[in-house]
C-alpha positions, 0 to 999 in steps of 0.5 A: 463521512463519506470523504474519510472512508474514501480517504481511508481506502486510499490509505490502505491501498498505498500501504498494499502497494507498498508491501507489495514494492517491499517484496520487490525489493526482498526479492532483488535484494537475494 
């Protein structure tokens, strides 16, 4: 159990970081 809540805070860390890159690249973009 405990692998798979740590697994599952890394997932939702990566998609965070991902939105924020994806604002970056909103922003670069206009």
């Amino acid at each position: 159990m405990i692998y798979i809540t740590v697994l599952y805070t890394n997932i939702t860390v990566l998609v965070e970081a991902a939105k924020k890159t994806d604002n970056i690249y909103v922003n670069l973009n206009i």
